[in-house]
C-alpha positions in Angstrom: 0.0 0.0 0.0 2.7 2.5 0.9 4.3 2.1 -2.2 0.9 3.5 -4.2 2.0 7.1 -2.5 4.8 9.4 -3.3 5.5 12.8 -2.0 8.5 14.6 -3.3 11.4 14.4 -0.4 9.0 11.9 1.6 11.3 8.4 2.5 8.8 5.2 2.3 9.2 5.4 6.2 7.3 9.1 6.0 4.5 7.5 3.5 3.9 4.5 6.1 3.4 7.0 8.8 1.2 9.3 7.0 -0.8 6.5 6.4 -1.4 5.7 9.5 -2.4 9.2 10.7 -4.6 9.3 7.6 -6.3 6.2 9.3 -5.1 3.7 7.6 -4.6 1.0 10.4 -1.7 -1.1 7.7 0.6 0.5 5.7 1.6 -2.5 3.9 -2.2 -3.4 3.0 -4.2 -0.4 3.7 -6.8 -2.0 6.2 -6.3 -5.0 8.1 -8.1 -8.3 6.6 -10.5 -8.7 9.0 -11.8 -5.1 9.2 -14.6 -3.7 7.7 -14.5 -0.8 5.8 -16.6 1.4 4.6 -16.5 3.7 1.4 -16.4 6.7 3.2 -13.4 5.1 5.4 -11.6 4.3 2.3 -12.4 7.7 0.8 -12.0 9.5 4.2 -8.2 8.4 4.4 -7.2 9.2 1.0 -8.6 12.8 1.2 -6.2 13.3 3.8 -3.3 11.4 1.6 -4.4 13.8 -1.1 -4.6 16.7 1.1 -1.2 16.3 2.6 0.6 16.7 -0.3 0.5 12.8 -1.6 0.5 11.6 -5.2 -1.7 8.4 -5.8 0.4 6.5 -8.3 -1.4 3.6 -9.6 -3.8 3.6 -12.3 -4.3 7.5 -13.6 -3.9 8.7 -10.0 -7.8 9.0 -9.3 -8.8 8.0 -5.7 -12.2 7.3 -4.7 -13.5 10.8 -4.6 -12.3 11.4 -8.2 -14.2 9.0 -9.5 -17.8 9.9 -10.8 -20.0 7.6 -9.0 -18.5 7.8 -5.7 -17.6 12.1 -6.0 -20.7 13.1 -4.0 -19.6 11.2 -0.7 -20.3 14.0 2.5 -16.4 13.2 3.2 -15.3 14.0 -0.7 -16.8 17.3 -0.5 
């Protein structure tokens, strides 16, 4: 998971531990197996990756609020 992050000047060390104050509870995975998550957890805690200053790299760099269907979440607004 923490390798799906980048900030310029950020070691892998930094992504894992903005992560986990982002609320991610895994920064090798994102959320433990066993845990249920929500959307608007999953949504919640890249909003906070985004708004820190983080680059999403996979795919085209869209998170979950960037993408149509899922844009008019409370927590993407």
């Amino acid at each position: 998971m923490f390798q799906n992050w980048a900030k310029e000047g950020v070691t892998s060390e930094g992504v894992k531990a903005a992560l986990v104050g982002c609320g991610y509870d895994n920064p090798y995975t994102g959320f433990q197996a066993y845990k249920h998550v929500s959307i608007d957890d999953l949504a919640s805690a890249s909003q906070c990756m985004k708004r820190n200053g983080f680059h999403y790299l996979l795919g085209d760099g869209k998170i979950i609020c960037d993408i149509e269907q899922w844009s008019s979440l409370s927590v993407c607004r």
